[in-house]
N, C-alpha and C positions, 0 to 999 in steps of 0.2 A: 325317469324324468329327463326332460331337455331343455339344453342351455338356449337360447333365443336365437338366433342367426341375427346378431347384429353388425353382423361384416356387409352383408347385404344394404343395410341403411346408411345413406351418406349421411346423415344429420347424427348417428351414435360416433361415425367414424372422427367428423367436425370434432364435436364434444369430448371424445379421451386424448385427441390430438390435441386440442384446448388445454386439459390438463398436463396434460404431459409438458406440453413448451410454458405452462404456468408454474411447475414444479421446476423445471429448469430456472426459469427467469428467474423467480421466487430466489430460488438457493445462489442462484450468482448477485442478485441484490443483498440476499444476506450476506453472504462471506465477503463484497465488499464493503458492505457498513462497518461488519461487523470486523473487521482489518483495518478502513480508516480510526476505527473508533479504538483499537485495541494502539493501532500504532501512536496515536495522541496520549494515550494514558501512558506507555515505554517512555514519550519522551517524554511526560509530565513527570513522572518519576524519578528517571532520571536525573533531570532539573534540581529534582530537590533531593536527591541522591548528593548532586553535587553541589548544593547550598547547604549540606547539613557536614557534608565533608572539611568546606570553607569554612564554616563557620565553629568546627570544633579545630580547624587547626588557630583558626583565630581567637578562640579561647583559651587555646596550648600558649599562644604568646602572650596572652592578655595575664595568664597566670603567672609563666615567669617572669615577665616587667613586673608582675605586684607582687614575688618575691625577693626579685633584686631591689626593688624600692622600699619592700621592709627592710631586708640587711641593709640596706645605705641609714636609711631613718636610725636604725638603730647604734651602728657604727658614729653617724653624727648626734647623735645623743647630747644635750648637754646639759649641767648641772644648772639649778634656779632657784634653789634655794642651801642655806648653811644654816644648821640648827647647832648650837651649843648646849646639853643638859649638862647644871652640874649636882652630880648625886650625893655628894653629903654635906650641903651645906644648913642641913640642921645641928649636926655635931658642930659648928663652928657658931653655933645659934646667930647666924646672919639673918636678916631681914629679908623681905623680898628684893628693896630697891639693891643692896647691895648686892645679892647674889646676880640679881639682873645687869646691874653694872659689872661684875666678871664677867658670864657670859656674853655680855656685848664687846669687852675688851679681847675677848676670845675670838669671836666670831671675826673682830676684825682684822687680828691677823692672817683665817683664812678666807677672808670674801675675796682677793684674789680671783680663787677659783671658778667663782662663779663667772658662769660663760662660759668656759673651757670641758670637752671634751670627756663624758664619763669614764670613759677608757684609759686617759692622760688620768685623772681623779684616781681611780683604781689603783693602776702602778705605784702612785707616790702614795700610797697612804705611810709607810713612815714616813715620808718628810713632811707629810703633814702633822705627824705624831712627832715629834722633834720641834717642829714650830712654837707646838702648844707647848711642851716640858719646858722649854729652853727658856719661854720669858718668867721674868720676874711679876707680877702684879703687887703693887700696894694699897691698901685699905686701910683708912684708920691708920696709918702710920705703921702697919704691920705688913711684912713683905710673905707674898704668898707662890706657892708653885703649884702647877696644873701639873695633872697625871691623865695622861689620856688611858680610858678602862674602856672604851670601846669605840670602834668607827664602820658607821652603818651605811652602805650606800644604797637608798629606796630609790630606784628606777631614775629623777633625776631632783632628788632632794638627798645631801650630804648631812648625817646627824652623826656629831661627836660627844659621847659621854666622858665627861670628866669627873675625877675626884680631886679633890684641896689639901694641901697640906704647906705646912709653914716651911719655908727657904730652908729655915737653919735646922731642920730636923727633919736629915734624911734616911736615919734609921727606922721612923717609925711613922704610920701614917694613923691620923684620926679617922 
């Protein structure tokens, strides 16, 4: 078998010539699309390489400002309310209004507090337990003394449990 003699015809030589500088052209249009196109996505990237960089460092700060502003908040803390309970004043069979009336006499020697600092509250809890021991209350013409039996501080509510017992009998408690 024989291959055709087409070196002989100018119009085969036109045509593989044609291809030939069409595969060239072809491939250097490609490789520069295909290089502007690659280099726009690098920097596209990039871009947000460095917008995801900025943006977690500015979450890094965002996070310690909102822990240093918890520990302030909670450093400045302060107390809102003072609860008085007193716990046996069934054994003294008081009423409600009267036991109310202690506990408000109570409560107001420490409303002081209120406003001031949970931290300051803390520390001095005996001398807030001294405060209450120390006065006298009268009722009915009978002098009574407060025993502080517990002091609670709930985050910014101060609740003090008391128990009663009569002035002149300090040996023994009802």
């Amino acid at each position: 078998m024989r291959i055709p003699p087409y070196y002989e015809k100018g119009s085969w030589q036109r045509f593989f010539a044609g291809c030939v500088f069409g595969a060239i052209f072809s491939w250097i249009a490609f490789a520069y699309m295909f290089g502007v196109y690659q280099d726009t996505q690098i920097k596209h990237i990039s871009k947000q390489a460095q917008e995801i960089k900025n943006l977690s460092e500015d979450i890094e700060i965002w996070k310690e400002d909102y822990k240093k502003l918890n520990e302030e908040n909670q450093k400045g803390l302060t107390l809102q309310e003072v609860k008085v309970k007193l716990i046996n004043a069934e054994k003294y069979k008081f009423d409600g209004l009267r036991e109310l009336t202690l506990e408000s006499e109570a409560r107001k020697d420490i409303s002081h507090l209120i406003a001031k600092e949970i931290s300051m509250i803390y520390e001095s809890k005996e001398l807030i337990r001294k405060t209450i021991e120390n006065k006298t209350f009268t009722i009915d013409e009978k002098d009574y003394q407060l025993e502080v039996r517990g002091i609670y501080l709930l985050y910014t509510e101060l609740e003090v449990q008391v128990s009663m017992k009569f002035k002149d009998d300090k040996s023994r408690e009802l």
